[in-house]
C-alpha positions in Angstrom: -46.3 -8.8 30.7 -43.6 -10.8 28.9 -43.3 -12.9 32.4 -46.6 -13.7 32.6 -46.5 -14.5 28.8 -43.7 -17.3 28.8 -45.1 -18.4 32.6 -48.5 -19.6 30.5 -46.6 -20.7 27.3 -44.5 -22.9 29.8 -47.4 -24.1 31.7 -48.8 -25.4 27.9 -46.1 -27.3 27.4 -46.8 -30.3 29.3 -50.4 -29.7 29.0 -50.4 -30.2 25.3 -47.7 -33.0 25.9 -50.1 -34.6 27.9 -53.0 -34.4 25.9 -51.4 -35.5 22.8 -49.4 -38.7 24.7 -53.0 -40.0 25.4 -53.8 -39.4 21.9 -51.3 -40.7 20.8 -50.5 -43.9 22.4 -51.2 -47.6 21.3 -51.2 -45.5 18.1 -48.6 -47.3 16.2 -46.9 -50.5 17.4 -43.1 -49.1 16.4 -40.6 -47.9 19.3 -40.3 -44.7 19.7 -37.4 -43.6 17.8 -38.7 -45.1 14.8 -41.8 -43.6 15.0 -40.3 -40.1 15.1 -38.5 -41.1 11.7 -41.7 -42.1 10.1 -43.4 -39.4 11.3 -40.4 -36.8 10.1 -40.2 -38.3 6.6 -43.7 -37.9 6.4 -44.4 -34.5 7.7 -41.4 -33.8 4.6 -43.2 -35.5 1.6 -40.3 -36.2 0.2 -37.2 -38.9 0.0 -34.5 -37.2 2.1 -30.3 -38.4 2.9 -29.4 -39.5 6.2 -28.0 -36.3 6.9 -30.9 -34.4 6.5 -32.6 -37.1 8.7 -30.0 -37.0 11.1 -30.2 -33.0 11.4 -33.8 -32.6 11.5 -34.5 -35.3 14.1 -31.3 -34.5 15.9 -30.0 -38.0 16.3 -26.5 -39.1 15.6 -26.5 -40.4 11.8 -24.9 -44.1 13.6 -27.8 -44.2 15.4 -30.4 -43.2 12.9 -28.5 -45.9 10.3 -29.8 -48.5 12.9 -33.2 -47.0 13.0 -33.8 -47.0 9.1 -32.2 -50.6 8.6 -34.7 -51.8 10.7 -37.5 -49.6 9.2 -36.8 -50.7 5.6 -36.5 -54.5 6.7 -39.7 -54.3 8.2 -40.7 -52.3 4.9 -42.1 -48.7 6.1 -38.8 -47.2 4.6 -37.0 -47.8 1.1 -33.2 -46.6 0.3 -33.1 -45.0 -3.3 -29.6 -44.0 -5.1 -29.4 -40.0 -5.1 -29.2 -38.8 -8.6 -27.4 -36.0 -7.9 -25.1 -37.4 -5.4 -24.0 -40.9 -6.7 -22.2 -41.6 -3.5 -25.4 -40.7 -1.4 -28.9 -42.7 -0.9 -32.2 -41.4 -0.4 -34.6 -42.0 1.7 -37.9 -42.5 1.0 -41.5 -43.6 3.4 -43.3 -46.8 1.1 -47.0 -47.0 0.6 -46.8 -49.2 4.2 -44.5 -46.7 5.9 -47.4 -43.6 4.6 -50.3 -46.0 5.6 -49.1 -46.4 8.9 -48.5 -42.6 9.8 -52.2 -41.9 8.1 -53.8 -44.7 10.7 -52.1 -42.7 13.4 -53.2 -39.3 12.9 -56.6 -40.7 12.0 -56.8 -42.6 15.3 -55.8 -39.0 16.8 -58.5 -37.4 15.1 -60.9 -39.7 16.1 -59.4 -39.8 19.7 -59.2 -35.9 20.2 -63.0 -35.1 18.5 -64.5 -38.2 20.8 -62.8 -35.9 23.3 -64.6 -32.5 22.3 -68.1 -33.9 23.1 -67.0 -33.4 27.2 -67.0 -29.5 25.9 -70.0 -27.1 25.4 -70.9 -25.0 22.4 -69.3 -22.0 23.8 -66.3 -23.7 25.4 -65.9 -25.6 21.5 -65.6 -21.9 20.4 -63.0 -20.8 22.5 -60.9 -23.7 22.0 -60.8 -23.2 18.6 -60.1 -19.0 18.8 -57.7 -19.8 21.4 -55.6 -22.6 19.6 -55.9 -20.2 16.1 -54.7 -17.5 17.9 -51.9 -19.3 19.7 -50.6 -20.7 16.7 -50.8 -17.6 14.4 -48.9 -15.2 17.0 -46.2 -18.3 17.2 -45.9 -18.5 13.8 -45.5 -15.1 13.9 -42.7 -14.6 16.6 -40.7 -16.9 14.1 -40.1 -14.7 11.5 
């Protein structure tokens, strides 16, 4: 059972992958390392250090210091002092860098529900058990 199991989870890999790279693209008009910072800082909803950046995204903190120079020059990102580390700055998205990300997922919305009407009633139900389900047992084999 456990074979078949991560056989399917595999197979949904690039299947959701693939579904979301359609929904996603001509999304946002920023490369695609700076869009995962945006996108990171934003899923946090709050300012964070480079480190934390740096760990969470899993790029090198030389390359991310690139990434967020550009990204506050072109004013999605600004650099605050740290209050409780004087030597440390804080990150932080600005009203353009939290606009941008809310265009995206609305496009992604509108995109992915323009993409339900090719679905039936029943097969709308399923879908939505099926994705419940999958995410409440993954969320469960975290913890």
């Amino acid at each position: 059972m456990n074979e078949k199991i991560a056989k399917e989870y595999i197979t949904l890999i690039p299947n959701v992958f693939s579904s979301f790279s359609e929904l996603n693209k001509d999304s946002v008009k920023l490369t695609h390392m700076q869009n995962h910072v945006i996108e990171f800082m934003y899923m946090q909803q709050r300012p964070l250090n480079i480190k934390d950046i740096s760990i969470g995204l899993n790029i090198a903190k030389q390359q991310l210091t690139n990434i967020i120079r550009d990204l506050e020059n072109t004013g999605y990102l600004v650099k605050i002092p740290d209050t409780k580390d004087k030597r440390a700055v804080l990150v932080s998205l600005t009203p353009k860098g939290k606009e941008i990300e809310n265009k995206k997922w609305t496009d992604i919305y509108q995109k992915f529900t323009k993409n339900l009407t090719k679905l039936s009633d029943e097969e709308k139900i399923d879908l939505a058990f099926s994705l419940h389900k999958v995410n409440v047992l993954l969320k469960k084999m975290e913890n």
